[in-house]
C-alpha positions in Angstrom: 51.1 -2.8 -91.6 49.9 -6.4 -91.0 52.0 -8.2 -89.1 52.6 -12.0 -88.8 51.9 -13.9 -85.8 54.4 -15.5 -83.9 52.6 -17.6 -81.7 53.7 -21.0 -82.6 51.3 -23.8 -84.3 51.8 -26.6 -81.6 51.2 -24.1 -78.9 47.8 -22.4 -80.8 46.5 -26.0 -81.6 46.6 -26.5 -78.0 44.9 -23.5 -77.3 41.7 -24.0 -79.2 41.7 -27.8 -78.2 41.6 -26.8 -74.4 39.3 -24.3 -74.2 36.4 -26.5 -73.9 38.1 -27.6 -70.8 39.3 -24.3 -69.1 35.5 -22.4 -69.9 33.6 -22.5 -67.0 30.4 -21.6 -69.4 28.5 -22.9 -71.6 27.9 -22.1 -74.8 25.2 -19.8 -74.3 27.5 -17.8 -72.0 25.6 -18.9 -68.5 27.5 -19.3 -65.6 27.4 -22.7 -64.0 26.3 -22.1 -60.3 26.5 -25.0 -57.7 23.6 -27.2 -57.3 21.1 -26.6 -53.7 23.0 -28.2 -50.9 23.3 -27.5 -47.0 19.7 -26.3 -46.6 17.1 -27.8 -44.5 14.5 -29.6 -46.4 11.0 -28.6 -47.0 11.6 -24.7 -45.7 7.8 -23.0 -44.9 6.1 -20.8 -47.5 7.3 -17.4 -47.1 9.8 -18.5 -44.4 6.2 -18.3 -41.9 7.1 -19.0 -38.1 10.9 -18.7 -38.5 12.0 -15.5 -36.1 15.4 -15.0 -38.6 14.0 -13.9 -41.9 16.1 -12.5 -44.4 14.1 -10.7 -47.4 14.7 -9.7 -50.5 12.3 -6.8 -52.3 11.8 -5.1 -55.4 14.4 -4.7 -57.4 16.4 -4.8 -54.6 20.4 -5.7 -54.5 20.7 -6.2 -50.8 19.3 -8.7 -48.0 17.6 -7.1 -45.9 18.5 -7.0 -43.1 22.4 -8.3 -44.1 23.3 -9.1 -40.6 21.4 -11.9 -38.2 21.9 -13.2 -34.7 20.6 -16.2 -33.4 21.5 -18.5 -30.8 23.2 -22.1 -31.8 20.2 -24.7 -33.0 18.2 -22.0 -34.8 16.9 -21.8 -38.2 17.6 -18.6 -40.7 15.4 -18.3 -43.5 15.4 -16.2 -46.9 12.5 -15.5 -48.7 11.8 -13.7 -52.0 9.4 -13.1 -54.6 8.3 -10.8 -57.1 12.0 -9.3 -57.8 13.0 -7.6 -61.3 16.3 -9.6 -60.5 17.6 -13.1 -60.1 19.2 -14.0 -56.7 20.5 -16.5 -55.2 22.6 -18.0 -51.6 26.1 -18.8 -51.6 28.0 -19.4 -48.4 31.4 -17.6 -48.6 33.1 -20.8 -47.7 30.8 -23.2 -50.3 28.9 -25.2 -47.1 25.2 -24.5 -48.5 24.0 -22.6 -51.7 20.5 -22.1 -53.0 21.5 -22.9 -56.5 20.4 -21.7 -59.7 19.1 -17.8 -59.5 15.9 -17.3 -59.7 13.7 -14.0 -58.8 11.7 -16.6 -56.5 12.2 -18.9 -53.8 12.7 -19.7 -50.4 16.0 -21.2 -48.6 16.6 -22.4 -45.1 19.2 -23.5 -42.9 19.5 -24.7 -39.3 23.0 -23.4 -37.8 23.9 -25.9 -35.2 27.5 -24.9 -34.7 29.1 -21.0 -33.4 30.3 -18.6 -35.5 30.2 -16.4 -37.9 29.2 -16.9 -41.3 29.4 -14.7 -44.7 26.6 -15.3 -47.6 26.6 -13.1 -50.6 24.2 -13.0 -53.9 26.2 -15.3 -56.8 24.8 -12.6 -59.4 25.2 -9.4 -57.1 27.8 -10.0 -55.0 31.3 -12.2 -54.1 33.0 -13.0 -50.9 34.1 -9.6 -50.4 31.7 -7.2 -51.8 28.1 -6.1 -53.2 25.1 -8.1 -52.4 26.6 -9.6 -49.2 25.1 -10.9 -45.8 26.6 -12.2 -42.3 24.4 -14.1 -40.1 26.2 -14.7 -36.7 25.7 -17.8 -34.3 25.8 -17.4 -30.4 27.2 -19.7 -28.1 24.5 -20.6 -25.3 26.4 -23.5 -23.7 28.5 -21.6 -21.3 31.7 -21.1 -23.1 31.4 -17.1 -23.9 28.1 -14.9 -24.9 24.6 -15.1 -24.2 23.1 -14.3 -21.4 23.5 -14.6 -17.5 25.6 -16.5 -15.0 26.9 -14.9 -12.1 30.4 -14.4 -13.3 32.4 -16.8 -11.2 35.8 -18.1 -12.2 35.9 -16.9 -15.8 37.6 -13.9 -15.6 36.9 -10.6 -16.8 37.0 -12.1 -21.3 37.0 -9.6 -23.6 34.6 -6.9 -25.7 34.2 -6.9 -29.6 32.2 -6.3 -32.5 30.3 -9.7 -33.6 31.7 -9.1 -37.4 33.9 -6.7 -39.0 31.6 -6.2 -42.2 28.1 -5.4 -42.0 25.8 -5.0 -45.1 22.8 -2.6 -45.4 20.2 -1.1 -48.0 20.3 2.8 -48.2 16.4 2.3 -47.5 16.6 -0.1 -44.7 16.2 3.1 -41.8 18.6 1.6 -39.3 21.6 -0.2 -38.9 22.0 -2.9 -35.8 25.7 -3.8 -34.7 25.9 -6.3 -32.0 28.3 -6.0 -29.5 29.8 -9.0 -27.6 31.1 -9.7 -24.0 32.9 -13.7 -24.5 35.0 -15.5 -22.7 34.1 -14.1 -19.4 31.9 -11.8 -17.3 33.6 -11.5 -14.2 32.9 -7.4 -12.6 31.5 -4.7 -14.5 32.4 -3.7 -18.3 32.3 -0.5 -20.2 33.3 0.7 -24.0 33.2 3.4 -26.1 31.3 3.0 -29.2 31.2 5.3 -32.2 30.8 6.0 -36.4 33.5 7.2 -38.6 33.2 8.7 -41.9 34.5 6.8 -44.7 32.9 7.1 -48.1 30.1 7.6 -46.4 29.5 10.6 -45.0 28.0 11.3 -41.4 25.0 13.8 -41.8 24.6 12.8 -45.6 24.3 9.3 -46.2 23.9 8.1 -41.7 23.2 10.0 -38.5 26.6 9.8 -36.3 26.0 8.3 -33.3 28.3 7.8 -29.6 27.4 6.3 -26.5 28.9 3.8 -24.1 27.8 0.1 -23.8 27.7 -1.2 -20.3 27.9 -5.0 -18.7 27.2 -5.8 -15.2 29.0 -8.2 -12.9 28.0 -11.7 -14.5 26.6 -10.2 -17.5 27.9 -11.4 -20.8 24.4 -10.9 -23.5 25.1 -8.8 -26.1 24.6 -5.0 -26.2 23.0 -3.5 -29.7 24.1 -0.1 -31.1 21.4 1.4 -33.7 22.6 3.5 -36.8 20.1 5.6 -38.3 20.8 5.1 -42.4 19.6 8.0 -44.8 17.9 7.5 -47.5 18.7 9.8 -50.8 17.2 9.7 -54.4 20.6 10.0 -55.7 22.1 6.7 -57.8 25.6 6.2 -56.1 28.0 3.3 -55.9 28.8 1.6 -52.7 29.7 3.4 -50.2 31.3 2.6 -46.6 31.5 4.1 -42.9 33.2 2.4 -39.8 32.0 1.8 -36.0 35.0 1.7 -33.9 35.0 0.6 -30.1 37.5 2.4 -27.8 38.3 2.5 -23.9 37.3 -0.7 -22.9 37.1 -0.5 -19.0 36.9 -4.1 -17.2 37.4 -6.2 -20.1 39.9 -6.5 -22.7 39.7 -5.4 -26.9 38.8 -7.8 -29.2 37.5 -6.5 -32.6 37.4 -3.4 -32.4 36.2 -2.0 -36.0 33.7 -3.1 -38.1 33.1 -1.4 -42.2 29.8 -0.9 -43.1 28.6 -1.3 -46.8 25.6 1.1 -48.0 24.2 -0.4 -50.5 22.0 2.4 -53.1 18.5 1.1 -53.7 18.0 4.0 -56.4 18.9 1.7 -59.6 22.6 2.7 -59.8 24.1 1.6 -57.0 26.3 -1.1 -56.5 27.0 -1.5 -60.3 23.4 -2.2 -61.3 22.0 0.5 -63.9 24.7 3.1 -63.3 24.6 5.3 -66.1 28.1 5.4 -66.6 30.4 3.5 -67.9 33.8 2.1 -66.4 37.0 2.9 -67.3 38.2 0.4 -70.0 41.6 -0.3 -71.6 43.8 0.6 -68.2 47.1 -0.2 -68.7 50.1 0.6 -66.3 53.9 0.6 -67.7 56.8 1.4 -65.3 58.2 4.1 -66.7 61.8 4.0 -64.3 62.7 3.2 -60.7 59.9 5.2 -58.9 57.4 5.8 -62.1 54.1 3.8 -63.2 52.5 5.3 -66.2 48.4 4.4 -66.3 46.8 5.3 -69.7 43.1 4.6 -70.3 40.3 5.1 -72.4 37.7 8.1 -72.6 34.9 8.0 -71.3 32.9 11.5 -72.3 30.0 11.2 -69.8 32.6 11.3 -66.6 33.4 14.5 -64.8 36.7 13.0 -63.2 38.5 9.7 -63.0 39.0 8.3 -59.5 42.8 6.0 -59.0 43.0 3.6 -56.5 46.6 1.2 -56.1 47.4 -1.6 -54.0 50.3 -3.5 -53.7 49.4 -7.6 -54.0 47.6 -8.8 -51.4 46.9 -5.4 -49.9 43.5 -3.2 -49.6 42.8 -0.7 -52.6 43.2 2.6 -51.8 42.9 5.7 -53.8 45.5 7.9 -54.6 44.4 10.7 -56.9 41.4 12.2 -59.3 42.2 13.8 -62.6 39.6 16.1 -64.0 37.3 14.3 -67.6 39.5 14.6 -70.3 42.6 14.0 -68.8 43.5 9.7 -69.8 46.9 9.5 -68.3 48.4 9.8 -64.8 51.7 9.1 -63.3 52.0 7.3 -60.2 55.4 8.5 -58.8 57.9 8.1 -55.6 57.5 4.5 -55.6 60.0 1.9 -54.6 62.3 0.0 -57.3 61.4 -3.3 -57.8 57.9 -2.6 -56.6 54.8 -4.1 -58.2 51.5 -2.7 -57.9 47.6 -3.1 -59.2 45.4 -0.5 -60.2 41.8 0.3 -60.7 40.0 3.8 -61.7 36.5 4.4 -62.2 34.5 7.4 -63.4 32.9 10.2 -61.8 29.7 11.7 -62.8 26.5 13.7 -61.9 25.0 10.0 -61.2 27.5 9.5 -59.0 30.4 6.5 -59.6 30.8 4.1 -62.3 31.6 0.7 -61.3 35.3 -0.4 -61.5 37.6 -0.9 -64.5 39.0 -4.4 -64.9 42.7 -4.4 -62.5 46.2 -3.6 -64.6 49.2 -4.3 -62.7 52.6 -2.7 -63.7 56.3 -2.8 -61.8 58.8 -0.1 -61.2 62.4 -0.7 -62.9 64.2 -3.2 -60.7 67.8 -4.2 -60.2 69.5 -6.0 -63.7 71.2 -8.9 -63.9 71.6 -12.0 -65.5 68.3 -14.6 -65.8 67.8 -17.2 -62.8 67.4 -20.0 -64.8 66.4 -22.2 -61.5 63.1 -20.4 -61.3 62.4 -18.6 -64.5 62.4 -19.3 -68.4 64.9 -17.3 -69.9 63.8 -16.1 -73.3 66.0 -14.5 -76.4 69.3 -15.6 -75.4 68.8 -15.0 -71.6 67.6 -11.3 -72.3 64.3 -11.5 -70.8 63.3 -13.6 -67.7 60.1 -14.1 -67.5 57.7 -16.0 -64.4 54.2 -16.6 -63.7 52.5 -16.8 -60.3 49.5 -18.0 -59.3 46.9 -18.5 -56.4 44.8 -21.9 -56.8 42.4 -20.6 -54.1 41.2 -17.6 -52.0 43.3 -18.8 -48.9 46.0 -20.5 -50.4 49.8 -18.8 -50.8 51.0 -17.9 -54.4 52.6 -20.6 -56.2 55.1 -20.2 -58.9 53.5 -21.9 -62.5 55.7 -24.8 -64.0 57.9 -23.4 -66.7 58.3 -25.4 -70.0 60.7 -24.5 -72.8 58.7 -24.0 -76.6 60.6 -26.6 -79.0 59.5 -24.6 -81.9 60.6 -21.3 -80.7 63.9 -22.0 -78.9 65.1 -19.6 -76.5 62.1 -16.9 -76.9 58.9 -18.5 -76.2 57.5 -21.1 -73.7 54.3 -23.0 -71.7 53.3 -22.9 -68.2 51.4 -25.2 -66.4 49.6 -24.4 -63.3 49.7 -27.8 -61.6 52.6 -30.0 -61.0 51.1 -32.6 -63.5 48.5 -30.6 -65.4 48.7 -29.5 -69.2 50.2 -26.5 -70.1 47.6 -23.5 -69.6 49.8 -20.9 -70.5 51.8 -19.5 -73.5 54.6 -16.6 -73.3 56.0 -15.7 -76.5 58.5 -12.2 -76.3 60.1 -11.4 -80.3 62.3 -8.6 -81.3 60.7 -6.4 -83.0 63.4 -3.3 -83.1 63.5 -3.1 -86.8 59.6 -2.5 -86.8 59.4 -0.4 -83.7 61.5 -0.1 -81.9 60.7 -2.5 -78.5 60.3 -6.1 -78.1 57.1 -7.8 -78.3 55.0 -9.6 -76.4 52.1 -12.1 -76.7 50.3 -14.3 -74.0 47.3 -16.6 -74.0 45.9 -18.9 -71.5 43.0 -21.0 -70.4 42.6 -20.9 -67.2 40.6 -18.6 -65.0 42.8 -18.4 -62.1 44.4 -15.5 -60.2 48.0 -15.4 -62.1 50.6 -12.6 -62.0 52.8 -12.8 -65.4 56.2 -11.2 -64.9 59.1 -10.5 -67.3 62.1 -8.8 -66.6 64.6 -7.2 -69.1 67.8 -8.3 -67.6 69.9 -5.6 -69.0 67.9 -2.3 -67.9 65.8 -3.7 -65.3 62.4 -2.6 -66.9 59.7 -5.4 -65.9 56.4 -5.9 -67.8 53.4 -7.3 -65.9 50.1 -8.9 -66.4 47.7 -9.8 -63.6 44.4 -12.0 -64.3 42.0 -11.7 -61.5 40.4 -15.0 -60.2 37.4 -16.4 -62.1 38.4 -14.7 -65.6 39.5 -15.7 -68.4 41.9 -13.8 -70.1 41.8 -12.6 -73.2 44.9 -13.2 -75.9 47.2 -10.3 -75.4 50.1 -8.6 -77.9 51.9 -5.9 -76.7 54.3 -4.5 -79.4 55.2 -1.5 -77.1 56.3 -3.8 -73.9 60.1 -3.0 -73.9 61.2 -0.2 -75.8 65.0 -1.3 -74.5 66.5 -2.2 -77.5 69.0 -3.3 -78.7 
């Protein structure tokens, strides 16, 4: 049966006139990376004479090593050549990239001001994962770290990791986590430190270690605690452990856990040259007022399918594994009203697949009639729909700009992201009971921000959802099975 498309003329003209201006690539597909800023000029050959180097080997997805200290004033310098692989630099918050990737080159940077600061691989790696480095900056003038002083008048301060996320090649041998005493060093100091098993076991994949780090009266340097990393010839995703810090004696807690990524450095690690294939076509449909239906394709080279949820903003976690074969799973005992995201990825011989793209779905809520101040009511009032989006990583969710389709009146209409912007977004829903039974819907946007798109069936409480993660650009979408509520 062919069926005729109800996305209006106006609203599809505007659609292919836009996208020039919503792709963020050109027509040969490559990304756009920011030009070189924020590094020093003229950085030596090979990064020669400069105590903080940062290399990259091989074919290699990881800086080695991912975590630096240094004192304020100090230069940090990365260095590689001869890779199979492009890299590059980017500072998590944008103050100094390396540029275009390139599988040579050499990048340096003078930190001059405290803190901590995240780097990750443009092609590798993002804020919050994969090919990912921290390099830390001490505070030598007095206020809290570094070394000496006799401990007069500044109190006891406080014991903590330097960072919570560390970053380290499965062939690296060792792991070093630093371990601060700021903000004081009056008396003596002791705390517990130790490994946890996460993904990563102890035994397997890093020795466990324990011991307890000591200051003495006046002493605030750092203390290092070394974690042997094993090495395997086994291609495996990411995979994560903890160190923890516990019974702090003479000093307060500050951070007190850190996650460390293992990056595999056998070719299938951290979603370069797995052999298997994600998980594609995930879909999740609330099914009633505690049950999310996930359906997905096959993939025949996968032993089992992991599940992992999360509820917006929150940290994925996983939830069940169904054996190969098996393409459905019902998420059940949720809360009404509730909207969630999910991810699954495939199991194998070689280990784990990378992720499958995120599908968000939404237990039955409460009915009633549409709220007109803050959502487009579509067919008659039947269906209220909204859109949310986040402009940036550490902004709040903003509710899109809703505006009525003349063409369609009462079942379709635009959203615009910005309070003055053109509309990015089309929402269309149809009846289409005689055909199938359900009502239709069909989206299309261009714009690659984050963007949650809900719509709510006003009489039965049944809520479709789409979520867009940010930096992608979603594909057109008609769903003829998203409410199968009629009449």
């Amino acid at each position: 049966m062919i069926h005729r498309s109800i996305l209006p003329a106006l609203a599809l003209g505007f659609l292919l006139a836009s996208a020039a201006a919503g792709q963020h690539h050109d027509m040969g597909g490559r990304k756009d990376y920011d030009d070189p800023g924020g590094g020093d000029p003229n950085p030596p050959a090979n990064c020669s004479g400069v105590d903080a180097k940062i290399t990259i080997n091989g074919g290699s997805t990881s800086f080695s090593p991912a975590t630096v200290t240094i004192d304020a004033g100090q230069p940090v310098c990365w260095n590689w050549s001869g890779t199979t692989m492009a890299h590059n630099i980017k500072a998590d918050d944008g103050s100094f990239s390396s540029g275009q990737p390139d599988t040579r080159g050499v990048f340096q940077r003078t930190f001059t001001t405290p803190g901590t600061y995240g780097y990750y691989c443009e092609v590798h790696g993002s804020r919050t994962a994969g090919m990912r480095g921290t390099i830390i900056v001490r505070d030598t003038s007095g206020g809290g770290g570094g070394g000496g002083g006799n401990g007069s008048g500044t109190g006891p301060g406080k014991i903590q990791l330097a960072t919570a996320a560390y970053s380290v090649s499965e062939g690296a041998g060792t792991l070093a986590v630093t371990v601060e005493r700021v903000d004081g060093g009056d008396g003596a100091a002791t705390v517990k430190i130790a490994t946890a098993n996460g993904t990563a076991k102890s035994g397997k994949d890093f020795t466990p270690r324990n011991t307890v780090l000591r200051w003495e009266n006046g002493d605030q340097s750092p203390k290092t605690f070394e974690v042997p990393i094993k090495n395997d010839t086994s291609k495996e995703q990411d995979e994560t452990f903890a160190v923890k810090l516990s019974k702090a004696t003479g000093a307060a807690m500050g951070t007190s856990s850190a996650t460390v990524t293992i990056h595999d450095d056998d070719g299938g690690g951290g979603g370069c040259g797995a052999s298997l294939t994600a998980p594609s076509q995930l879909r999740a449909q609330g099914q009633s007022a505690g049950d999310i239906r996930l359906t997905w394709a096959d993939e025949s080279a996968a032993s089992a399918y992991r599940i992992e949820r999360r509820q917006p903003g929150g940290a994925f976690q996983e939830i069940a594994t169904v054996p190969a074969g098996v393409t459905s799973f019902t998420d059940s005992g949720l809360p009404g009203g509730a909207l969630f995201q999910y991810r699954i990825r495939s199991e194998g011989i070689d280990g784990l697949s990378a992720f499958s793209a995120i599908a968000a779905g939404a237990t039955d809520g409460s009915a009633g009639a549409c709220d007109e101040t803050r959502a487009l009511c579509l067919a008659g009032g039947r269906f209220e729909a909204t859109v949310q989006w986040r402009p940036a990583e550490n902004e709040a969710g903003r509710e899109a700009k809703r505006l009525r389709l003349p063409e369609t009146p009462g079942s379709g209409g635009l959203f615009t992201l910005s309070p003055h912007g053109d509309p990015q977004l089309l929402l269309n829903v149809s009846d289409g009971c005689a055909v199938n039974g359900h009502y239709w819907l069909d989206l299309a946007a261009v714009t690659d921000a984050e963007l949650t798109v809900k719509v709510r069936d006003t009489q039965t409480g049944r809520t479709w959802v789409y979520f867009n993660p940010d930096g992608s650009m979603p594909a057109p979408v008609r769903d003829v099975d998203a409410f199968s509520t009629c009449p």
